[in-house]
TINU-16219 format. One line per 10 residues: number of its first residue (from 1); their letters; for each residue x, y, z of N, C-alpha, C. Coordinates in nm, 3 decimals. Atoms other than C-alpha are relative to their C-alpha. Layout:
REM TINU-16219
NUM	a	X Y Z X Y Z X Y Z  ...
This chain:
REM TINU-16219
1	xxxxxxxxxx	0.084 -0.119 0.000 0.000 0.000 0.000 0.088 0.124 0.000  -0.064 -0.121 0.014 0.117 0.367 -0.069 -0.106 0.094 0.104  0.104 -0.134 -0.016 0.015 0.670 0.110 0.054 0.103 -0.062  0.038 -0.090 0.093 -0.082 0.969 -0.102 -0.037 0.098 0.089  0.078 -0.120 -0.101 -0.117 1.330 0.087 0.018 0.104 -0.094  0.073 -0.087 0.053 -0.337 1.601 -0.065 0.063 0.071 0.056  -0.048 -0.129 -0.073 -0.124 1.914 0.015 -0.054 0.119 -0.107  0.031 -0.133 0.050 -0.288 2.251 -0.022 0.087 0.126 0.031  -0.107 -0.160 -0.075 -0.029 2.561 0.037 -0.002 0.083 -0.085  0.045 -0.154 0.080 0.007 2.891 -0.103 0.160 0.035 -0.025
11	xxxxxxxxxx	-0.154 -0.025 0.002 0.413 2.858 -0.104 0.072 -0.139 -0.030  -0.131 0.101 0.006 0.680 2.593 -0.202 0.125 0.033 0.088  -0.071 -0.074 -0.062 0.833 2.709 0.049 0.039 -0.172 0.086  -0.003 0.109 -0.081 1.035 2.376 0.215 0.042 -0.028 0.104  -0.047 0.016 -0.177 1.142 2.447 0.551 -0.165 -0.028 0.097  0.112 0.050 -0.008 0.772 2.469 0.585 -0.040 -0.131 -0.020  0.049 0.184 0.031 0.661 2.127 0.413 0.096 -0.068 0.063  -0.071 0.109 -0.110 0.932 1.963 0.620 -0.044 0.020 0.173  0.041 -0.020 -0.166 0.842 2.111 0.947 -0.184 -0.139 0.021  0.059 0.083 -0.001 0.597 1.773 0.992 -0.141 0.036 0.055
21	xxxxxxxxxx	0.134 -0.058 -0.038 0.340 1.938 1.194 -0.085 0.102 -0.068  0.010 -0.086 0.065 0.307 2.238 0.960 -0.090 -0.076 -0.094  0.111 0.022 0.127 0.200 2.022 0.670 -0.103 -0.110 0.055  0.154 0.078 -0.073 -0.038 1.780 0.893 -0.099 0.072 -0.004  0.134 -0.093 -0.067 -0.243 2.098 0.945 -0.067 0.030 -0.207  0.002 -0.028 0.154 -0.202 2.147 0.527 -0.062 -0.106 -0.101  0.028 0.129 0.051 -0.278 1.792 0.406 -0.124 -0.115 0.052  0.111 0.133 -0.056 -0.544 1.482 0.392 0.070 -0.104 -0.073  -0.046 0.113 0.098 -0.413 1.146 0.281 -0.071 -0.099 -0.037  0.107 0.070 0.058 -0.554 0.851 0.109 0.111 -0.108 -0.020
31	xxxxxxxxxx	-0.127 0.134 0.000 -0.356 0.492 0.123 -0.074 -0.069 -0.143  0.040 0.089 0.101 -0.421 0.295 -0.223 0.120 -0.081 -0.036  -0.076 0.118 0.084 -0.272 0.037 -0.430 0.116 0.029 -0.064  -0.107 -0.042 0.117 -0.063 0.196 -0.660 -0.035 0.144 -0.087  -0.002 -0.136 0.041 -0.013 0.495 -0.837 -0.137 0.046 -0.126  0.129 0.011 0.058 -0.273 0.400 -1.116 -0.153 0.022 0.058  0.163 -0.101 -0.061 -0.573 0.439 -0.847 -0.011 0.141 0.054  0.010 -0.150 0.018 -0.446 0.753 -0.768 -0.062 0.076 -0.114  0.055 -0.072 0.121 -0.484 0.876 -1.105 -0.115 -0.033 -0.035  0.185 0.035 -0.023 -0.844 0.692 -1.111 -0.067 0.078 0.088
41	xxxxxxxxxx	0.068 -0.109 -0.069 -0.902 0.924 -0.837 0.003 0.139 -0.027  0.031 -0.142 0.022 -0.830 1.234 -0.942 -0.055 0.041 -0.113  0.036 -0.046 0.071 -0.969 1.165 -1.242 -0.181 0.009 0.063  0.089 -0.044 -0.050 -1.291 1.129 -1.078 -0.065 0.101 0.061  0.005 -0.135 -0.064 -1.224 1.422 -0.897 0.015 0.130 -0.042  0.013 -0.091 0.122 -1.184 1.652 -1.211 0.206 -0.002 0.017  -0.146 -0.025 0.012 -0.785 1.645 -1.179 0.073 -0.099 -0.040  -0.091 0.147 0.081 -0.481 1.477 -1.312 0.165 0.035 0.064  -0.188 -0.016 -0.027 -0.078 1.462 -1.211 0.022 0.138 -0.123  -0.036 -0.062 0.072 0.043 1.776 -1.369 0.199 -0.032 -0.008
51	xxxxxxxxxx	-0.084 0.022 0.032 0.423 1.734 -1.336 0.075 -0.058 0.147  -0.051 0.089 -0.121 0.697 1.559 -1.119 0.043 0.151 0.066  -0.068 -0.114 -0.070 0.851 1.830 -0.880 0.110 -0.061 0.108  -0.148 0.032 -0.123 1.190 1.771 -0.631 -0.011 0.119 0.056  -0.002 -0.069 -0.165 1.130 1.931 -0.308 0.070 -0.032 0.119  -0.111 0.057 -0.123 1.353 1.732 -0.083 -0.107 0.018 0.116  0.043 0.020 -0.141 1.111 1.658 0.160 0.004 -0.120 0.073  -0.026 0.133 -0.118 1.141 1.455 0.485 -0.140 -0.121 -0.056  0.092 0.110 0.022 0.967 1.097 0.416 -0.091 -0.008 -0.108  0.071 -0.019 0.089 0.887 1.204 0.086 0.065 -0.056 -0.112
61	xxxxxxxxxx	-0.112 0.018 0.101 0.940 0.986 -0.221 -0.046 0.039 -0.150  0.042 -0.044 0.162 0.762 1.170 -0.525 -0.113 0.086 0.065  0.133 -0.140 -0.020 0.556 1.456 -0.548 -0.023 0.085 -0.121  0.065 -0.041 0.119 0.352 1.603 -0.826 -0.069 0.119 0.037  0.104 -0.109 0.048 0.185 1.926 -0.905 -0.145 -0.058 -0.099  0.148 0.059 0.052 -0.207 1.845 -0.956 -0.071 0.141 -0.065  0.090 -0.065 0.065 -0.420 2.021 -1.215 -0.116 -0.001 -0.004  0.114 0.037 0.048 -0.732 2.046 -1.297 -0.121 0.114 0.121  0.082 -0.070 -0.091 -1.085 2.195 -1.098 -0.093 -0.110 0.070  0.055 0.104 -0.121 -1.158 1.951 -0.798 -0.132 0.033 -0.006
71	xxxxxxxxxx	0.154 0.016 0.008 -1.496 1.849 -0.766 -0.002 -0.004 0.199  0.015 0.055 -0.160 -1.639 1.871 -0.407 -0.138 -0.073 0.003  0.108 0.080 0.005 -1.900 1.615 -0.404 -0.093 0.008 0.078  0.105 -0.103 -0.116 -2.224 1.757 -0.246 -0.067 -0.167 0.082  0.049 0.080 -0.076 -2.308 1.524 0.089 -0.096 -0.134 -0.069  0.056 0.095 0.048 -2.587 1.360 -0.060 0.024 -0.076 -0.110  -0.091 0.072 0.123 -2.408 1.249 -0.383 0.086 -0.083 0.029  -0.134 0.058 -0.039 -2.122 1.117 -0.191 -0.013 -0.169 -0.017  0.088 0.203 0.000 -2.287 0.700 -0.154 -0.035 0.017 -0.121  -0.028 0.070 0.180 -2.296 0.728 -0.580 0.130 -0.007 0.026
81	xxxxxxxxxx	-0.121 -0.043 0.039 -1.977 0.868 -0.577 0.099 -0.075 0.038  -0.087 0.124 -0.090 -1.821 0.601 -0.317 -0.039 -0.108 -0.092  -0.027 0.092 0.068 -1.985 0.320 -0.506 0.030 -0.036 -0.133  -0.093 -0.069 0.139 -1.873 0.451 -0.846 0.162 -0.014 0.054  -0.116 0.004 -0.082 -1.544 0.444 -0.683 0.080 -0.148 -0.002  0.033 0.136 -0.027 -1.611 0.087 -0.534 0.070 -0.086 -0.144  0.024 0.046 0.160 -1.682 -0.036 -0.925 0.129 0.016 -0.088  -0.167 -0.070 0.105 -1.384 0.133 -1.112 0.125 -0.047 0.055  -0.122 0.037 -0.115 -1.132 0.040 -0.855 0.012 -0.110 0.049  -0.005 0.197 -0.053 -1.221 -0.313 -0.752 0.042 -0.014 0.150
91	xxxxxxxxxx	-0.037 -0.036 -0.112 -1.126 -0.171 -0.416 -0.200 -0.090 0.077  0.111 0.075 -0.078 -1.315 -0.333 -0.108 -0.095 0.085 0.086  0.052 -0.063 -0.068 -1.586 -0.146 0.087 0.025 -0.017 0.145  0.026 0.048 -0.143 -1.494 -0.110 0.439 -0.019 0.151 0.033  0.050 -0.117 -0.085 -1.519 0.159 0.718 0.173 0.075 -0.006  -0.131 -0.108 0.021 -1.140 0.293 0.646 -0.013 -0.007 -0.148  0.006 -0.071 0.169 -1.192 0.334 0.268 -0.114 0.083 0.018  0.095 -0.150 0.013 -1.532 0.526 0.302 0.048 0.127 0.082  -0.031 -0.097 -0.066 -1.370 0.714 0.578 0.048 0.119 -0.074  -0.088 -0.067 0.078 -1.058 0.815 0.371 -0.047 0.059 -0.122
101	xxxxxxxxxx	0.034 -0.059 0.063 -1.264 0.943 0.104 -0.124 0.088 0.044  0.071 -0.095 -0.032 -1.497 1.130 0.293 0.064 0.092 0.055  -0.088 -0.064 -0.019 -1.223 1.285 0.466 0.067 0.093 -0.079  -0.021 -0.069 0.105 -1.103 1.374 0.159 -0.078 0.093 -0.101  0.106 -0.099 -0.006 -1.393 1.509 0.027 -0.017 0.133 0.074  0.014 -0.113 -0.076 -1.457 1.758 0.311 0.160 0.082 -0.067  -0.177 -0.043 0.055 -1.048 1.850 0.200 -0.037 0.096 -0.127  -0.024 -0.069 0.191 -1.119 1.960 -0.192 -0.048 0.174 0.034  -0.014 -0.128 -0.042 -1.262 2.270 -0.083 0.098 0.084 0.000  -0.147 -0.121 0.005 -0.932 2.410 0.034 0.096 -0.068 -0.094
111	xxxxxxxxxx	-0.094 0.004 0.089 -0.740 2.232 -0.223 -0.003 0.058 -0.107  0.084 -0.041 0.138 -0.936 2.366 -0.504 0.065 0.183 0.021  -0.046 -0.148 -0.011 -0.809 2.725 -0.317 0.111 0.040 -0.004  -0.135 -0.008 -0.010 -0.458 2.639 -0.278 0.065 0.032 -0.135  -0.020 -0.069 0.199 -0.257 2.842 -0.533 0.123 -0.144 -0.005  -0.059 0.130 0.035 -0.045 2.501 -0.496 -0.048 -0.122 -0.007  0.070 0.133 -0.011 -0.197 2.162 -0.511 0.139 -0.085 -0.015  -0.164 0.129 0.088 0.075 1.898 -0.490 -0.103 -0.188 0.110  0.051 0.100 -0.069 0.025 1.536 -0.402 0.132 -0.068 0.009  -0.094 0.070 -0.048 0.308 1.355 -0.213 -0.017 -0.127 0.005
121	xxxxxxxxx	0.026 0.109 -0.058 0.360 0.993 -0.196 0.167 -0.034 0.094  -0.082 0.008 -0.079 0.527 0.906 0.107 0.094 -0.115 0.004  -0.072 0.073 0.018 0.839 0.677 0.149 -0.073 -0.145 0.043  0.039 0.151 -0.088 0.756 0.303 0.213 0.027 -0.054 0.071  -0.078 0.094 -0.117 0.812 0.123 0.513 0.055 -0.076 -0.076  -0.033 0.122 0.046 1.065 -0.119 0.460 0.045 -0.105 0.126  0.013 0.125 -0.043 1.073 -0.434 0.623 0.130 -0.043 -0.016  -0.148 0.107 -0.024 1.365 -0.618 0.777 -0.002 -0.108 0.001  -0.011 0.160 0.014 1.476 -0.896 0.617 0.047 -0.143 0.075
């Protein structure tokens, strides 16, 4: 599994995005499969990977500039929009996948405002052999 964090900021500024608490207050994340359901998600979400970017951030191993005009999916829409989701993704319904996309949801709002949108995927645990 990867995790994926939605960062909204108004600066590339990286003493900031490393300060860990700073971008907790800036970011929502979303754990998937692979980089392909990312991009299944944002296309759902009206956006797409715009380019790679090197930021040198702590526990960070790729990070993209996101395009596009986020959709914020109005409450009652959200249960299509999850099992649309469900369907496309082959992903399993539990109570931490609807979470993480409702979570995320409430999020687009301020990402949609951020004059930056980036999406980080964070380093992978690795496992001792």
């Amino acid at each position: 599994m990867h995790h994926y964090s939605f960062v909204a900021v108004n600066s590339l500024d990286t003493n900031m995005l490393n300060n860990l608490e700073s971008r907790f207050e800036l970011q929502e994340s979303v754990c998937l499969n692979n980089l392909e359901e990312l991009k299944l998600l944002l296309a759902m979400l009206g956006l797409s990977l715009s380019k790679t970017i090197n930021l040198d951030l702590i526990d960070i191993e790729h990070c993209w500039l996101v395009e596009g005009a986020s959709k914020e999916i109005a409450y009652s829409d959200f249960d299509d929009f999850y099992q649309h989701w469900l369907g496309v993704s082959h992903r399993e319904s539990t109570m931490d996948e609807y979470g993480q996309l409702i979570y995320l949801n409430s999020f687009m709002n301020r990402f949609k405002k951020a004059k930056f949108k980036l999406i980080c995927q964070e380093i992978k645990d690795q496992k001792p052999s």
